[in-house]
Backbone as ProteinMPNN parsed JSONL, in Angstrom:
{"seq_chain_A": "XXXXXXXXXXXXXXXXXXXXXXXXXXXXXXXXXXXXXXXXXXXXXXXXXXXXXXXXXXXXXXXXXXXXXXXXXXXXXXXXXXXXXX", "coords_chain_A": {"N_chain_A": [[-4.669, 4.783, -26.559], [-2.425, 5.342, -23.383], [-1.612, 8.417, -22.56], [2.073, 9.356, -21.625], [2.866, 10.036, -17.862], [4.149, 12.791, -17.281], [6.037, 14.173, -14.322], [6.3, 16.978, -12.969], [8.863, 19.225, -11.583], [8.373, 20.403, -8.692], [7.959, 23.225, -6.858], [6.575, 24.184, -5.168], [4.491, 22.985, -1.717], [2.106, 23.606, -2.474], [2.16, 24.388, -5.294], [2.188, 21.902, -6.191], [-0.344, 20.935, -5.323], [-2.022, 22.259, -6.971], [-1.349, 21.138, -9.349], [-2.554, 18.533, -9.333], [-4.895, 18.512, -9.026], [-5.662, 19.53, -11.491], [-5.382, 17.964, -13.136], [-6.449, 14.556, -14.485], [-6.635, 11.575, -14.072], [-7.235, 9.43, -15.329], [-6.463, 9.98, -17.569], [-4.214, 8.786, -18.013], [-3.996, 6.787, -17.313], [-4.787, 3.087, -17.358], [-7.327, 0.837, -15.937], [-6.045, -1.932, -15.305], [-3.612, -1.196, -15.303], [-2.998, -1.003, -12.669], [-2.427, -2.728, -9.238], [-3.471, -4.675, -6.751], [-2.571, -3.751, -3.53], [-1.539, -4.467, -0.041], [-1.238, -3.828, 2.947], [-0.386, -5.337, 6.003], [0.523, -4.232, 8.499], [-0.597, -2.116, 8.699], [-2.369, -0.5, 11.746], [-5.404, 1.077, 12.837], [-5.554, 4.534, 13.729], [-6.06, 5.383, 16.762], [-6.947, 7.155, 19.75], [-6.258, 8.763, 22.846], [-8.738, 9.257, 25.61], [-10.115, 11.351, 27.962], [-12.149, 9.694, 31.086], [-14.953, 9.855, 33.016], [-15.504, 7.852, 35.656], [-17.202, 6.286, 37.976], [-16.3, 4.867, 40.985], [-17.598, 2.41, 41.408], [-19.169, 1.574, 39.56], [-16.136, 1.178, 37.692], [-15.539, -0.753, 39.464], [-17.043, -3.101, 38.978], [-16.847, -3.063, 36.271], [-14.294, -4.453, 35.901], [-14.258, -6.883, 37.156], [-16.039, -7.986, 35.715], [-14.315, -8.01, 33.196], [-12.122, -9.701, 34.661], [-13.548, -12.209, 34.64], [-13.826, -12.36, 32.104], [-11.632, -12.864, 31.217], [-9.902, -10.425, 29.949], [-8.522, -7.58, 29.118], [-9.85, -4.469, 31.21], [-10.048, -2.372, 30.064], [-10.126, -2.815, 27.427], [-12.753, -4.224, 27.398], [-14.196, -1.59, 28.152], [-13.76, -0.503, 25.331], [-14.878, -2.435, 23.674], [-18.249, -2.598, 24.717], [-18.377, -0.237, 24.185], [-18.348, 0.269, 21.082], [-20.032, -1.825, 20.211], [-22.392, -0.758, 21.285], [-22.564, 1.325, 19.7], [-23.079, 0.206, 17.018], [-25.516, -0.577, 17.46]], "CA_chain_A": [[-3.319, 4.861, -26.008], [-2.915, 6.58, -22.679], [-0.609, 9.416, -22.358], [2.582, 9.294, -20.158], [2.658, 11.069, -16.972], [5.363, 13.116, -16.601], [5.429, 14.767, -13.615], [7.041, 18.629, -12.966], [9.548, 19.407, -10.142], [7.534, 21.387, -7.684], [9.01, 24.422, -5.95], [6.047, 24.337, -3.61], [3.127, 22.285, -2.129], [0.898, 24.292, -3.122], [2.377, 24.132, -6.899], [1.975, 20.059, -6.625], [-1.443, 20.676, -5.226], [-2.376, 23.077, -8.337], [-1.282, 20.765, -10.698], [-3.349, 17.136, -9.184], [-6.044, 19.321, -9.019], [-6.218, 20.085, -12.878], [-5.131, 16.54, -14.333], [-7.643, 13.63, -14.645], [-5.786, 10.326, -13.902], [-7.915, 8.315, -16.29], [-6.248, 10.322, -18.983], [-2.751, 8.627, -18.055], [-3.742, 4.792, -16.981], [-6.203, 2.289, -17.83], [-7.789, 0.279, -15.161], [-5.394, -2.702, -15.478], [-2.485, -0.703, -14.919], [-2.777, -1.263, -10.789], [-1.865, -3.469, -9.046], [-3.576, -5.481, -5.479], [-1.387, -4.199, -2.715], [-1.924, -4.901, 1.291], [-0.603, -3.002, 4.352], [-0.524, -6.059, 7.061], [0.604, -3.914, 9.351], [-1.491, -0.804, 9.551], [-3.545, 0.056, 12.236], [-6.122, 2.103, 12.746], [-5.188, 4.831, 14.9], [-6.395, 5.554, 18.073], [-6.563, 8.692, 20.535], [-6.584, 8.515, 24.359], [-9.055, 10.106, 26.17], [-10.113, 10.719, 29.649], [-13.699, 9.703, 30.673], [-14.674, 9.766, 34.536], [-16.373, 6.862, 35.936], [-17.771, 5.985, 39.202], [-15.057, 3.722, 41.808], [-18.336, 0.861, 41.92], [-18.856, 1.53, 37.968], [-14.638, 0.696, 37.52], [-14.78, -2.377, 39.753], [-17.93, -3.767, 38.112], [-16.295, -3.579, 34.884], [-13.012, -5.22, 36.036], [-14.727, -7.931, 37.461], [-16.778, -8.616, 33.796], [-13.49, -7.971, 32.184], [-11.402, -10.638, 34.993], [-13.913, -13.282, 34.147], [-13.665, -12.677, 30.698], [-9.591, -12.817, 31.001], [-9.451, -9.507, 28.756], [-8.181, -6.112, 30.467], [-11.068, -3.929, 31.582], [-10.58, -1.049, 29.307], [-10.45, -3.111, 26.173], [-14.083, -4.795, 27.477], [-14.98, -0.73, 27.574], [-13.83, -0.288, 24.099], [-15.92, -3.554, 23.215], [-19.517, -1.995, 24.982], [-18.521, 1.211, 22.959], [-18.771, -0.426, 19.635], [-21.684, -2.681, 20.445], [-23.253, 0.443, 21.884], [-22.601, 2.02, 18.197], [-23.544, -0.559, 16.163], [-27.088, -0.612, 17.596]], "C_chain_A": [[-3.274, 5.984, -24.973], [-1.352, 7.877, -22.963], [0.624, 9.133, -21.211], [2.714, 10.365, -19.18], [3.788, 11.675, -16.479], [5.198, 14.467, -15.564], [6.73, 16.032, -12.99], [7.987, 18.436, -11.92], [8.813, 20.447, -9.612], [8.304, 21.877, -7.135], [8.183, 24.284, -5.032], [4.917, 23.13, -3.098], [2.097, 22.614, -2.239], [0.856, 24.157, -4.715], [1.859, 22.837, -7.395], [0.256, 20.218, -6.391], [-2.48, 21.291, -6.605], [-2.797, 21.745, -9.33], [-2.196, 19.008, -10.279], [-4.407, 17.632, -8.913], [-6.604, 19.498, -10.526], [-6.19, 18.975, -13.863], [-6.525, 15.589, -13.473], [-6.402, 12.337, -14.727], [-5.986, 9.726, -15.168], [-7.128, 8.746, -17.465], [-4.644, 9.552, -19.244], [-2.9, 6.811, -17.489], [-4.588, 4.13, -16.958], [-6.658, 1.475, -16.311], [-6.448, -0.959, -14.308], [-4.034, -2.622, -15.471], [-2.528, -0.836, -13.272], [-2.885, -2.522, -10.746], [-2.848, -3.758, -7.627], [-2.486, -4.734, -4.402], [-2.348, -4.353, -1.407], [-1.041, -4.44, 1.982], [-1.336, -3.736, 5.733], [-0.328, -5.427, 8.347], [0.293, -2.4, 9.787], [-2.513, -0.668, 10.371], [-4.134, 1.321, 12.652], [-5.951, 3.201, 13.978], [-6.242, 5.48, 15.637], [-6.194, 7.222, 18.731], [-6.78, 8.054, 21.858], [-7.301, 9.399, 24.916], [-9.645, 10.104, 27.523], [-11.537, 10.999, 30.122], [-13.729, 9.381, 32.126], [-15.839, 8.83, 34.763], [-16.779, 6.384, 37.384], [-16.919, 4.925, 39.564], [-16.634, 2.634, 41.348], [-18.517, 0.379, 40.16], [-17.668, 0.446, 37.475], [-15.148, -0.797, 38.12], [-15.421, -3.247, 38.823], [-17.268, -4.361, 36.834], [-14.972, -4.336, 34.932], [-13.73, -6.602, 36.259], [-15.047, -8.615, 36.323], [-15.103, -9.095, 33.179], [-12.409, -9.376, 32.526], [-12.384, -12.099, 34.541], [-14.17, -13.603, 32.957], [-12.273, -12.561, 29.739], [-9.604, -11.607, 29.735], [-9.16, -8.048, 29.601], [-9.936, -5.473, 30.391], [-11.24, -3.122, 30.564], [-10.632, -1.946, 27.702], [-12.026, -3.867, 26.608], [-14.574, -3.017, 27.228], [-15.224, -0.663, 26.414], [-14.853, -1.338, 23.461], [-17.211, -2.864, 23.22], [-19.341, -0.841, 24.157], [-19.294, 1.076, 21.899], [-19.995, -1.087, 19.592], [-22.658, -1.648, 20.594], [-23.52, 1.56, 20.321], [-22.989, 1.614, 17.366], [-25.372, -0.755, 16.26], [-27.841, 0.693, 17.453]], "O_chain_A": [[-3.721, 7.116, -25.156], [-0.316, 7.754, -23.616], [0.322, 8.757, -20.079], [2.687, 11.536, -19.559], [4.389, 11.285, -15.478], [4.525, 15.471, -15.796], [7.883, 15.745, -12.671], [7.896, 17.369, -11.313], [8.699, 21.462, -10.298], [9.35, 21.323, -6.795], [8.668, 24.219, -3.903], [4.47, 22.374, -3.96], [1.108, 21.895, -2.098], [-0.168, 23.89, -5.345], [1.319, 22.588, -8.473], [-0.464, 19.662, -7.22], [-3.489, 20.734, -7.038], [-3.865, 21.403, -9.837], [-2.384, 18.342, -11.297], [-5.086, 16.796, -8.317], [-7.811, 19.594, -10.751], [-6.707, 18.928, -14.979], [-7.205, 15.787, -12.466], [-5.421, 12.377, -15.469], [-5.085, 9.525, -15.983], [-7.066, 7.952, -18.404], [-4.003, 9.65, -20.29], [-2.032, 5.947, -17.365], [-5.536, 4.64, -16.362], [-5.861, 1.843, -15.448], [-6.056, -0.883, -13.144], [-3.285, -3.592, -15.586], [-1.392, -0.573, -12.875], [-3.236, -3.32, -11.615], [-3.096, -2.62, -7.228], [-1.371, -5.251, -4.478], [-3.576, -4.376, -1.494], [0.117, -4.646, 1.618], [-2.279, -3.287, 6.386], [-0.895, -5.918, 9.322], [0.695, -1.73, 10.739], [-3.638, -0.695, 9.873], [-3.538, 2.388, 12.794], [-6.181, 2.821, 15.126], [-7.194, 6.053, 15.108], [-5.511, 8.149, 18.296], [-7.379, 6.987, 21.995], [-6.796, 10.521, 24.911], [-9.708, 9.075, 28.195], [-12.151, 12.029, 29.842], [-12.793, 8.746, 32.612], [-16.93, 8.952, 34.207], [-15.708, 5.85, 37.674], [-16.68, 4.052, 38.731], [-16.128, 1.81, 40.586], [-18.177, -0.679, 39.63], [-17.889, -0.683, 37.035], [-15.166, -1.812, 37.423], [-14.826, -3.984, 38.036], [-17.149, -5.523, 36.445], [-14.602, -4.852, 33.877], [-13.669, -7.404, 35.327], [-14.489, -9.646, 35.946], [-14.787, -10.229, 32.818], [-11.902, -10.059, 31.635], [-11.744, -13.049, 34.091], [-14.604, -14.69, 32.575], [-11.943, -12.358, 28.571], [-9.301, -11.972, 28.599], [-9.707, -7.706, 30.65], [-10.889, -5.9, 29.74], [-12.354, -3.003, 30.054], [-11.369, -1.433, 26.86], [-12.526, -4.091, 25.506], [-15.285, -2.849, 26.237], [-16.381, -0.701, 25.998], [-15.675, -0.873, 22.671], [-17.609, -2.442, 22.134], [-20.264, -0.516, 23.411], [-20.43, 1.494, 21.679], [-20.91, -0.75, 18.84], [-23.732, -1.723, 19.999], [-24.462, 2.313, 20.072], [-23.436, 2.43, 16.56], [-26.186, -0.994, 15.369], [-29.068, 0.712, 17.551]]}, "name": "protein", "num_of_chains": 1, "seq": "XXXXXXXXXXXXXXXXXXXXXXXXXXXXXXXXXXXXXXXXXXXXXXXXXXXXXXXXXXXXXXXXXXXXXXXXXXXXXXXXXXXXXX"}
């Protein structure tokens, strides 16, 4: 039988961090106590940053990107990944 979890009023977050620091979950819920959920609409976030490229570089890649109807900078982000994966 697990224990229930009753949980303090915190004055600080440091107090809350204390105290999920010293408990053990397992001691308060069995496996079969959760639940499946899904967050359809999170994505992964992003940063913008600024990367200098040669004018013949740029067109090149527009060109790839117009005959592959997709904007240019998402074809960079594409070669990125490909470029990471290998």
């Amino acid at each position: 039988m697990k224990k229930p979890l009753n949980l303090p009023a915190f004055k600080t977050e440091r107090a809350e961090r204390a105290f999920w620091a010293k408990i053990d979950l397992a001691d308060y819920f069995e496996s079969q106590d959760f639940q499946s959920v899904s967050f359809p609409n999170l994505k992964p976030t992003s940063r913008a940053i600024s990367l200098r490229l040669s004018e013949p570089m740029i067109l090149r890649l527009k060109e790839r990107a117009n005959e592959r109807h997709v904007p240019y900078q998402a074809l960079i982000k594409q070669y990125i990944a490909e470029g990471l994966k290998s």
